[in-house]
Structures are given as C-alpha cells and as structure tokens.
C-alpha positions as CSV (number, residue, x, y, z in Angstrom):
1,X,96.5,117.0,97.6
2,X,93.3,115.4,96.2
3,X,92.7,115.0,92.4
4,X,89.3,114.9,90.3
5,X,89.8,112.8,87.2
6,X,87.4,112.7,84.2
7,X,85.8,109.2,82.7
8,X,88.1,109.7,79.6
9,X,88.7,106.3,77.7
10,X,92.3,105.2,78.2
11,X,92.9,102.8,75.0
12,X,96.6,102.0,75.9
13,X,97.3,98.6,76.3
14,X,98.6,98.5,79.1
15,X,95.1,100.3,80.3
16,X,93.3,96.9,78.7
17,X,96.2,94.6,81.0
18,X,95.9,96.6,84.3
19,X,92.1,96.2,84.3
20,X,92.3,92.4,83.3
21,X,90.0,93.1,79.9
22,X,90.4,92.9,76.1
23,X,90.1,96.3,74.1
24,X,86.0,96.3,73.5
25,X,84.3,99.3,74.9
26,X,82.0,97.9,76.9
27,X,79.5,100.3,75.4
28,X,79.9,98.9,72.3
29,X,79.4,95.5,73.4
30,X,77.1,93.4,71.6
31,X,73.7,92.3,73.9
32,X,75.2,89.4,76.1
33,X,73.2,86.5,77.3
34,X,70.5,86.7,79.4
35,X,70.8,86.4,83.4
36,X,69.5,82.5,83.6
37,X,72.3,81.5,80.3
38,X,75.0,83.5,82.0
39,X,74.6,82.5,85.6
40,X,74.4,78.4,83.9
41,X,77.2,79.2,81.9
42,X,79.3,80.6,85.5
43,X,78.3,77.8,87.8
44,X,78.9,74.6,85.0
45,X,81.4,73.1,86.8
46,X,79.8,72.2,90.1
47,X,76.5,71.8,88.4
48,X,78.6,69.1,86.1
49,X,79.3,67.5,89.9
50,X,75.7,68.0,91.6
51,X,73.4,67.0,88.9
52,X,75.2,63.8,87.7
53,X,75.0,62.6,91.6
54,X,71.2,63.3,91.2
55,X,71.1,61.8,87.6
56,X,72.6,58.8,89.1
57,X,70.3,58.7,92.4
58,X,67.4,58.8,89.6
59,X,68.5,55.7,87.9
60,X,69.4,53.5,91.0
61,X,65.9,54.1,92.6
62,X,62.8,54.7,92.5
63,X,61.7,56.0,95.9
64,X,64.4,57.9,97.4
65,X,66.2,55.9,100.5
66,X,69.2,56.8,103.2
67,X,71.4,55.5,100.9
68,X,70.6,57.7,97.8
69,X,70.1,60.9,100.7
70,X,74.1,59.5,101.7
71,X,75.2,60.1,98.1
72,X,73.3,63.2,97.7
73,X,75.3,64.7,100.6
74,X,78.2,63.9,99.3
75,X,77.7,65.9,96.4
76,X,76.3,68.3,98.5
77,X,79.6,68.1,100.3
78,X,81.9,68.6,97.0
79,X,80.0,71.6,96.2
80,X,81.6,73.3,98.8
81,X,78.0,74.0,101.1
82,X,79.9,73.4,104.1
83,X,78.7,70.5,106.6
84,X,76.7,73.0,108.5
85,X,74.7,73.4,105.6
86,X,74.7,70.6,104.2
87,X,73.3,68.3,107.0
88,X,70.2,70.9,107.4
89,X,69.1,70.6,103.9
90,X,69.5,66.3,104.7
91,X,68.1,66.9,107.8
92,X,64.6,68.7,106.1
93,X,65.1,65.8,103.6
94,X,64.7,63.2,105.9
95,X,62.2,64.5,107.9
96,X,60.1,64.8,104.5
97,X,60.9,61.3,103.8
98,X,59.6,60.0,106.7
99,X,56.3,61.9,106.6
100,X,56.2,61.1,102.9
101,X,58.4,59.1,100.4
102,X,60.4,61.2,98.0
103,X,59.0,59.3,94.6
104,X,63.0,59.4,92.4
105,X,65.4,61.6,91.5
106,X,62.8,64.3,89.9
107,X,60.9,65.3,93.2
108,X,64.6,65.0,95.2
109,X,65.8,67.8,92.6
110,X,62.6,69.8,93.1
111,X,62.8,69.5,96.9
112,X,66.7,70.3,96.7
113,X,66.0,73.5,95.1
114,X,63.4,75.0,97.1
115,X,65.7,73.8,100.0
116,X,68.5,76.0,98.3
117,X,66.2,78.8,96.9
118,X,64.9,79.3,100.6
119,X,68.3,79.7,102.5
120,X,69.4,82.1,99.8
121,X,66.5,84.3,99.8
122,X,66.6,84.4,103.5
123,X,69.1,87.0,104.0
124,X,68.0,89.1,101.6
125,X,66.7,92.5,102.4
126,X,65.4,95.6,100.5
127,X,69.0,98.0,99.7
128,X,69.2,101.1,101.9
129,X,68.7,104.2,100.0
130,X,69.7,107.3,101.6
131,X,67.1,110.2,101.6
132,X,69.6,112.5,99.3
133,X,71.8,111.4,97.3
134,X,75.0,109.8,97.5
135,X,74.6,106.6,98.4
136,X,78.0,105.1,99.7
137,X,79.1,101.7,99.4
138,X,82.5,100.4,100.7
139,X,84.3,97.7,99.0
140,X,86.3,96.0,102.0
141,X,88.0,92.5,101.8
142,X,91.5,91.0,101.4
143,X,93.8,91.2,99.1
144,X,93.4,89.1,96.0
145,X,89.8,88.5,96.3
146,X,89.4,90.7,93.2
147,X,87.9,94.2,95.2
148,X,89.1,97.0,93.1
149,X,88.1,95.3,89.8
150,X,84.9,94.6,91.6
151,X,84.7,98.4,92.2
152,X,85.0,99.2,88.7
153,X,83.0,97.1,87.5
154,X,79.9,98.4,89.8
155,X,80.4,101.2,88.8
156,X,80.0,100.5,85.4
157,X,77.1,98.2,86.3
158,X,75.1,101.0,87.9
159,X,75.8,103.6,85.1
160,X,74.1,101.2,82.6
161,X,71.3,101.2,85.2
162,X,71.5,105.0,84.4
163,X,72.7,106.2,87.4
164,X,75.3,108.5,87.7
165,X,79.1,107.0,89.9
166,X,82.0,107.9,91.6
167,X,84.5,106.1,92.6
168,X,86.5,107.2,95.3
169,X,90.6,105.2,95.4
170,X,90.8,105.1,99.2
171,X,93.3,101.9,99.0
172,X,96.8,104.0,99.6
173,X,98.1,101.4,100.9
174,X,98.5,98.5,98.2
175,X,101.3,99.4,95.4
176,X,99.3,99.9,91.9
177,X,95.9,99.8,93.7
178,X,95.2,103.7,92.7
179,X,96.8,103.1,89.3
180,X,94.4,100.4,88.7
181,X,91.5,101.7,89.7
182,X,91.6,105.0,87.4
183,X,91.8,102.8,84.8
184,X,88.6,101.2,85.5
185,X,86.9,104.5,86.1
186,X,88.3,105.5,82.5
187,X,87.0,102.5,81.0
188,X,83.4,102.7,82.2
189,X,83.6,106.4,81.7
190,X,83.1,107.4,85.5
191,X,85.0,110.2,87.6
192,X,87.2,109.1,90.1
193,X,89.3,111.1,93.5
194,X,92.5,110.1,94.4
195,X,95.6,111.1,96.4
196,X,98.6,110.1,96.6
197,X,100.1,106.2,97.9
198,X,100.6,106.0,101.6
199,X,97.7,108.9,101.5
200,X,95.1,109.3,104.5
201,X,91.9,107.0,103.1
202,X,89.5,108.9,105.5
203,X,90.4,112.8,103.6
204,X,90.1,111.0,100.4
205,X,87.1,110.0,100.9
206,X,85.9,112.9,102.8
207,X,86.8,114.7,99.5
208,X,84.8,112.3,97.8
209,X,81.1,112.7,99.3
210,X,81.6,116.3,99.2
211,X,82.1,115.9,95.6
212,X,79.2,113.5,95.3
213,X,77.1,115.8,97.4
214,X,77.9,118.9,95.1
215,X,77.5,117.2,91.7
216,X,74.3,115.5,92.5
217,X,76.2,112.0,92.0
218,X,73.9,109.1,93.1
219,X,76.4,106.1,93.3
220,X,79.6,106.4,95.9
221,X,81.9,103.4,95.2
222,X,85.0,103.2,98.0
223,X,87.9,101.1,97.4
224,X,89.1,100.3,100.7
225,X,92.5,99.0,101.4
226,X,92.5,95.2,101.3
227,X,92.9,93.9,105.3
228,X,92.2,91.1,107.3
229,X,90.3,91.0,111.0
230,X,93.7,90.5,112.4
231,X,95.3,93.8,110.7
232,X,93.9,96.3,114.1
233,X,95.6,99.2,112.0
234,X,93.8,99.0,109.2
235,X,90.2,98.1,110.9
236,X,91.1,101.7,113.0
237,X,91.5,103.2,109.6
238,X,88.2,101.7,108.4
239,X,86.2,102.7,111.6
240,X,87.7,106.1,111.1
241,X,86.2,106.0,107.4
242,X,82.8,105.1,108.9
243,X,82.8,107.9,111.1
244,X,83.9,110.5,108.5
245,X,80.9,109.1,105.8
246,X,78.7,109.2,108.8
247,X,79.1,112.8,109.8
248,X,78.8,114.0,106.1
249,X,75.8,111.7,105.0
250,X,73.1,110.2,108.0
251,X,73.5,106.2,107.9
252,X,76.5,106.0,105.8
253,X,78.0,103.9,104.7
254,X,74.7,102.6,103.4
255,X,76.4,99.6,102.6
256,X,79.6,97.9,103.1
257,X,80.3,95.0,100.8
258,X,82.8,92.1,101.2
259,X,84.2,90.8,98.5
260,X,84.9,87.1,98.4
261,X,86.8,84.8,96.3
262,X,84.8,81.7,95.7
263,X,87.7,79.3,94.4
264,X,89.0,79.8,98.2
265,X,85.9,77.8,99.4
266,X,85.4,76.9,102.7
267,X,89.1,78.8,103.9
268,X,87.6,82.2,102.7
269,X,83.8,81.5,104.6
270,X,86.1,81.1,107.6
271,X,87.5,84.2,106.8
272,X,84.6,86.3,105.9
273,X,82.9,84.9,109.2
274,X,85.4,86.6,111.0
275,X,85.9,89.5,109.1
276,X,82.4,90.2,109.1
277,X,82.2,91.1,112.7
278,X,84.7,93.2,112.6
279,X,83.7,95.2,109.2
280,X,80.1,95.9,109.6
281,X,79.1,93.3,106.4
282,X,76.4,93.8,104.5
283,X,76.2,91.9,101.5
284,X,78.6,90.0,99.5
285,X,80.4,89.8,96.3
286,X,81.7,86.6,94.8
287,X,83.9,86.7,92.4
288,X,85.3,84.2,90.4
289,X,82.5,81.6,90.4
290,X,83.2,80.9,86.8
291,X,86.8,79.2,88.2
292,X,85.5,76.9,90.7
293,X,83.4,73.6,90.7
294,X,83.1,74.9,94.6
295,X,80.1,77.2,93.4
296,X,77.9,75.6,97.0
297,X,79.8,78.3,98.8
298,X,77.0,80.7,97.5
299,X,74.4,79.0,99.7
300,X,76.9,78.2,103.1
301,X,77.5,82.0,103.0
302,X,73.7,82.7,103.3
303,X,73.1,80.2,105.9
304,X,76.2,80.6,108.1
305,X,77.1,84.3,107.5
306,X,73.2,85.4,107.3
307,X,74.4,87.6,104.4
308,X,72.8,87.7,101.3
309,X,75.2,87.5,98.1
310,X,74.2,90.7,96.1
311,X,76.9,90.1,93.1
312,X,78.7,87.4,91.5
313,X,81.5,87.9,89.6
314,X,81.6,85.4,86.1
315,X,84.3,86.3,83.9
316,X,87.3,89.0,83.1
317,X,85.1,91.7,81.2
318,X,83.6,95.0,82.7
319,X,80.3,93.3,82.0
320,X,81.0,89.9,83.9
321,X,79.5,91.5,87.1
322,X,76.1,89.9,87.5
323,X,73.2,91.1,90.5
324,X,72.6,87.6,92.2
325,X,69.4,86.1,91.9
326,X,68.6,83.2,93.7
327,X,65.9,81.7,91.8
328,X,68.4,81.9,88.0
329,X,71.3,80.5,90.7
330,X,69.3,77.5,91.7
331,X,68.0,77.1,88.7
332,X,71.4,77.2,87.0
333,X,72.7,74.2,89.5
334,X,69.8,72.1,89.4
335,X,67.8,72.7,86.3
C-alpha cells in the first residue's frame, strides 16, 4: 500500500540526526554567502595545493619553461584531474609556449583557467523540460555517496526556486533509506510517497507521477536504490523504472543524476565511468567537495565522462547544495 505524506516539520532530534543537520529551519536561515564566497570557501583545500604551486612557479621565473609546466602538473596531478586530463591541459600549454612565451606565473594562471573553464562548460547543455509538468529526475548511485540527502536537499533547493516538489522513496531496498528520506521531505516542507521496505520501486513511483500529474507538482525527485554496474538485479529494476516514467510522462526520466562522492577521487571516476553506461547519466552531483583537497575531480569528470557537474554538495545543511558554475568554480581554485 502506497502512502502520501505531508511537508509537516518534524523537530525531534532524532529528525535533525537522521538528516545530518542542526535544528535551524532552513526557512529561517539567515542570507548565506554568495555563490563565488561559498564555492571558495568549499574548494580551500586543493586551491591551498594549486595556487601555492603557481605562487611558487611565479617567483622562480619569469617566462614560463618545461620545468615550471613539470611542477605545474604535478599540482595538477594532486588535484585529483586525472592524467588524462591533466596532460591535455599541458599539452595546450606547451603548444602555446612554443608559438608564444607564457610571460610568469600571472598569464600561466589566466591560461590555466580558461583551460579549466572550457572543459567544464563543454558538457554542459540546456536542462530538458517536459511539455507538462512533472519533470522527473532520478537520483541513482552507490551507496554512501550521499544520494538521499542529495534528494532532500534538491528538493528543498528547487522550492526556494518557487517551484513546487515531490519526492518519491523508491530505495526499498537499503534499511532506514525511507525513514530518512521523509525526514528530509519534512524538513523542507515537501510531500513525499512511500511504501513499505523490500517494496516494488517501479509502483512506488508509478504512484508518484500520477500524484504529480494530478496535483500540478512541477519537480519529481526519485530516490533510487543505491547499486553498482555490477548489481544486474538492481539495473533490471531501474530499467523497469525508466519504462514505467516513460509510459506515464513522454521522455522521462528527463533526467537521471549520479551522485558522486568527491573524497573517493579517481576510484569513484572509475566507477561513475562504468556506471554511466549502464544508468543512462545525465549530469552529476558531487558531494562532499568541502572534505577533499581532491576538488580537480570536478574537471576530469567533464572531460572523461563528458558530463557536466550540475550540483555540488559543500557542507551538512539543507542549504549546502549549490548549482555548479564553472566560471565561480574556476574562479574559486585559481583566483
């Protein structure tokens, strides 16, 4: 049996642990820092790593040699852009230095960015909106990688860009996943559908768009159960989800996003990579960017995954859910 729950505030305590927040209303917050402070504040540690590699390139030289393009990318390296990555941007480097000397560390930096600024926006591509509403977006990913936080904390994201959200617990399968979920829905006051653990995902969420559909509700959030490539059960079960969005709504899901833990670096690209072509990847999320001075991965998941990063996660609170932007991202690293 399906249930329909309200967006009634739960302000038990163990509501604040289960969704990993203090006991603010996030309505009641105080304005937080802009985009640009934020994003700076999330990706300190590997700019702390990248910058003082460039600082020092800027004091050794003058005109920018192979040996200061060496250290360069082996910062580039310790940032976690993969070597992939990294020797294309040293490769463009080169070939720029050889047409044209790179005059210190301040035109390297400049050079860098719109290096980095240009494989990010590269991916990038207008969001599908469906021609009535809902639009559905499925949270897919493993286990740990922070998805059903990342699910309530979209949907509060997109009702404080006044649209109205649903959230739809389709993870049956993972003990305290539904349990954990509802409390997000409560906390950014949305309406969520359940069933019960061990439940069928695909009626749950067949319940769910007919909901959407019937209240007018222009934001579908699915919380699918945490899998990997290998898992053929559980990629049958999502396929079967696709199908059952699809007959209800044309093109859905209209997206499918993969969340991604960034302190797993390299390890969880090689993951996503494969994941990807199973899943039917759109975008990404990447959470915990605040934790890791690996923050590079941002740019090797562009490039090698030819996904565009449409969130990044930057702290514990239902507000620490930022909409990338490459431009306040690069900026962020390099100044």
């Amino acid at each position: 049996m399906m249930k329909f729950f309200g967006g009634k505030k739960d302000t038990s305590a163990a509501a604040d642990n289960a969704a990993g927040n203090g006991p603010e209303d996030p309505a009641a917050e105080t304005p937080r820092a802009g985009l640009f402070a934020r994003m700076k504040q999330a990706v300190s540690r590997t700019r702390e790593s990248l910058s003082s590699k460039i600082e020092g390139i800027a004091a050794l030289t003058r005109t920018v040699d192979e040996q200061a393009l060496e250290d360069l990318e082996s910062a580039l390296l310790t940032s976690d852009l993969g070597v992939d990555t990294t020797t294309t941007i040293l490769e463009a480097l080169r070939e720029r230095a050889r047409r044209q000397a790179i005059e210190g560390g301040s035109e390297l930096r400049d050079l860098l960015k719109a290096q980095l600024q240009a494989i990010l926006e590269a991916p990038m591509r207008p969001v599908p909106m469906p021609d009535a509403p809902p639009k559905v977006t499925f949270l897919v990913g493993v286990n740990g990688t922070g998805k059903t936080t990342s699910a309530g904390k979209l949907a509060a994201w997109s009702r404080a860009q006044g649209r109205s959200v649903l959230l739809c617990a389709a993870d049956t399968f993972r003990a305290a996943a539904i349990e954990q979920l509802e409390v997000w829905a409560s906390r950014s006051g949305v309406e969520m559908i359940k069933t019960r653990h061990g439940g069928d995902p695909a009626a749950v969420l067949y319940d769910s768009i007919s909901a959407a559909k019937a209240r007018g509700i222009q934001e579908l959030y699915v919380d699918t159960a945490g899998r990997l490539h290998t898992k053929t059960g559980l990629m049958d079960e999502l396929d079967k989800m696709r199908r059952t969005a699809a007959r209800l709504i044309p093109d859905a899901p209209h997206e499918v996003l993969l969340v991604m833990d960034a302190t797993t670096g390299q390890n969880g690209l090689q993951q996503a990579r494969l994941f990807t072509q199973a899943a039917g990847v759109t975008g990404i999320v990447l959470t915990k960017l605040d934790g890791t001075a690996k923050g590079g991965i941002a740019v090797a998941i562009a490039r090698e995954l030819n996904l565009p990063v449409r969130f990044v996660g930057v702290g514990e609170q239902m507000t620490d859910l930022l909409e990338f932007s490459a431009a306040a991202f690069v900026d962020s690293l390099l100044g």
